[in-house]
N, C-alpha and C positions, 0 to 999 in steps of 0.2 A: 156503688155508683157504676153507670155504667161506661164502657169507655168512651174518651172525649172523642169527641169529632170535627170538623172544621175547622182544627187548628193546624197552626204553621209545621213543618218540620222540626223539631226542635235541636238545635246547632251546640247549645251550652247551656251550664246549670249552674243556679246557685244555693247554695244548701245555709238555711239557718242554723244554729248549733243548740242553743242550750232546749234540751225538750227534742229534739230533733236527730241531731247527732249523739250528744253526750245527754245523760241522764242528768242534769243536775238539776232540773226544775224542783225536783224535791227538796232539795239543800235550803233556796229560798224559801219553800212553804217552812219548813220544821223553824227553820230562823226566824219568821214573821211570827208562826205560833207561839214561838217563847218571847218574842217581844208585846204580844198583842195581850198575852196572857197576866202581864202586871199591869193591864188596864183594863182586868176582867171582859176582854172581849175577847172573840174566835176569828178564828179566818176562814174566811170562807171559799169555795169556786167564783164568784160574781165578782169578788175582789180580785182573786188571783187574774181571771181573765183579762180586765182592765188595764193590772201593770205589765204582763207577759209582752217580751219582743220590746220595751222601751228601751230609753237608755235611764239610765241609772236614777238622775234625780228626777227625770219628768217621771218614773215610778211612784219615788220617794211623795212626792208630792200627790200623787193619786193614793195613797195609802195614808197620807194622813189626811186628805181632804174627804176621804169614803169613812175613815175609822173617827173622825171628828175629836183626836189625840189634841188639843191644842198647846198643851204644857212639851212638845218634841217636833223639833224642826225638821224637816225633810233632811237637812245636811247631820245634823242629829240621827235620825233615823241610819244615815247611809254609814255613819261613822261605826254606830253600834252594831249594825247588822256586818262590816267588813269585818270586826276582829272575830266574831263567828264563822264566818264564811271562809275565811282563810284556812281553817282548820280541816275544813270540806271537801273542797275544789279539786285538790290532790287527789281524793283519790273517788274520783268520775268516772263514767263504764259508760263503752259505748254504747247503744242504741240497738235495737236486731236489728239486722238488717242494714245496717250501714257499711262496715268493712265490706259485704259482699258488694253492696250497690258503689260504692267509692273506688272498690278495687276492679269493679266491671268496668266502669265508664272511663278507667285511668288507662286500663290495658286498649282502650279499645279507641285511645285518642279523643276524647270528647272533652273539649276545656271545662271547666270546673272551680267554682273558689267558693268559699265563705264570705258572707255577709251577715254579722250577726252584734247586737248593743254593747256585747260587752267590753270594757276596757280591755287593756294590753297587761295590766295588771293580774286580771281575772282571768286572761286569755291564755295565759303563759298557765296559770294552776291549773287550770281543766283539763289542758291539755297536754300536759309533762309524760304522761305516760302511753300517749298515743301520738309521738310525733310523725313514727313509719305511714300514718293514714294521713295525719295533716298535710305533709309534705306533697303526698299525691296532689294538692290543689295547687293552682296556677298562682294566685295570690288573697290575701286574706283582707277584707274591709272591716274594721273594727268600728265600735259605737263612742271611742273619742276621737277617729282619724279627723284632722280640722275640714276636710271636703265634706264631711257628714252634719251639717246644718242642724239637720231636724232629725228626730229618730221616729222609726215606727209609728205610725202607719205613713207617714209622709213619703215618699219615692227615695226619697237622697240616698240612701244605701246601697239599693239596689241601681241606679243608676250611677252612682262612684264605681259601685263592682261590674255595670258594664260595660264602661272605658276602659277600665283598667286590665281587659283581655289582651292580650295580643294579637297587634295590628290592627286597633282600634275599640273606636266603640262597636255593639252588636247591636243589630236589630231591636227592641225588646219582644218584640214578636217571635224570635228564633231562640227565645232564653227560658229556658223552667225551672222555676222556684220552688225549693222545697222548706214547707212553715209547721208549728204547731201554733200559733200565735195567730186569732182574731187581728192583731195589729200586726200580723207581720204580713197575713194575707189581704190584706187591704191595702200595704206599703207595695206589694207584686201587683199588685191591680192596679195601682193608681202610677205606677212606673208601666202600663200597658205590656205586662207580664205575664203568661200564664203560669198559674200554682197548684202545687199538687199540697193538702195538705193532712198532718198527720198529728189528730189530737188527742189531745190526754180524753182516755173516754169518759174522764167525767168532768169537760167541759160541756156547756149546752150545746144541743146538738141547732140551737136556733143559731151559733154563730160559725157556723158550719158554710150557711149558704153562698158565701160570694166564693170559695172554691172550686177549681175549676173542676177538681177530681179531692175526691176524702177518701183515704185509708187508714185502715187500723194499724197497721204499722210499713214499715220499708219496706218487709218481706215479702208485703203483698202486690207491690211495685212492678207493673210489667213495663222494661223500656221498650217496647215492639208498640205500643199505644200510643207512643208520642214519636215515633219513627226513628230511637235511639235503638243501635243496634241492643238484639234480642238477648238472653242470659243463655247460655250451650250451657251449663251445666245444673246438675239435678240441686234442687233445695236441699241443704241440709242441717 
């Protein structure tokens, strides 16, 4: 794509995590496959799309209301898929491109946090082994913090983690979001956000469109586009 234009300077950012920061969007596919598989059915990208960026049971609920599982409750669902999951979370890798772009925009004063569905339960596994990077952010909005109403695509997230900058709320004009999630980039639009977004490339490329910018990964990320200062040093 090519670079944005007519947009604000951009002051601050907020980074989505799972799919985006840490790798762990796979953990959920492989866990839905072995659950979807004693009901003789597959998982597919059009499902995966739908739940990505929720919080947890308005998922659950989209994944049995698409898989038509009637004998397994959403809270069912959530229960079976957590003792899986837990085994996972640990041991999560970041992202390319992420250390570099987190530790550019950290050294170079640009406030910075997460906002992203998952619990504090979930949040604490993914991230145990990358605390030196978390800590760079100013503060973290989670997908049970009770200010969080509604999750993905609804604004709330992203607007809890506006306020909660230092020294008020921002602009949302002055704030750039970073999503892999159809619903996360929708929750940055609808909070009057711009997003930059970075998707698994085998979701469809038709839910691409309400982005304000798509890249194949972080790496490819130039802060000089959005008027954050520039990267001095060579890609490696």
């Amino acid at each position: 794509m090519a670079n944005p234009s007519g947009v604000p300077t951009i002051t601050h950012v907020i980074f989505d995590m799972d799919g985006l920061l840490l790798d762990t969007e796979k953990f959920y596919t492989q866990v839905q496959e072995i659950i979807l598989a004693r009901y003789n059915k597959t998982f597919d990208w059009s499902l995966k799309a739908k739940m990505m960026g929720k919080k947890a049971l308005e998922a659950a609920r989209v994944f049995i209301d698409e898989t038509g599982i009637s004998s397994l409750t959403p809270e069912q669902f959530l229960e079976e898929r957590e003792e899986m999951l837990k085994s996972l979370f640990p041991n999560s890798e970041l992202m390319p491109g992420a250390t570099r772009l987190i530790k550019h925009l950290h050294e170079n004063g640009i406030p910075m946090c997460v906002g992203t569905g998952s619990h504090a339960r979930h949040f604490a596994l993914k991230t145990q082994r990358h605390g030196k990077i978390f800590s760079m952010m100013d503060h973290v909005v989670l997908g049970d913090d009770p200010e969080v109403k509604q999750g993905k695509p609804s604004p709330d997230i992203f607007l809890v983690a506006a306020k909660r900058f230092e020294g008020g709320t921002v602009d949302p004009r002055k704030i750039l979001v970073f999503e892999d999630a159809p619903s996360g980039v929708a929750a940055a639009k609808n909070a009057g956000m711009s997003v930059v977004m970075v998707p698994d490339p085998m979701l469809d490329c038709s839910l691409h469109k309400d982005a304000d910018q798509v890249l194949g990964s972080l790496l490819d990320f130039n802060p000089g586009n959005w008027g954050l200062p520039p990267f001095q040093d060579l890609l490696v």
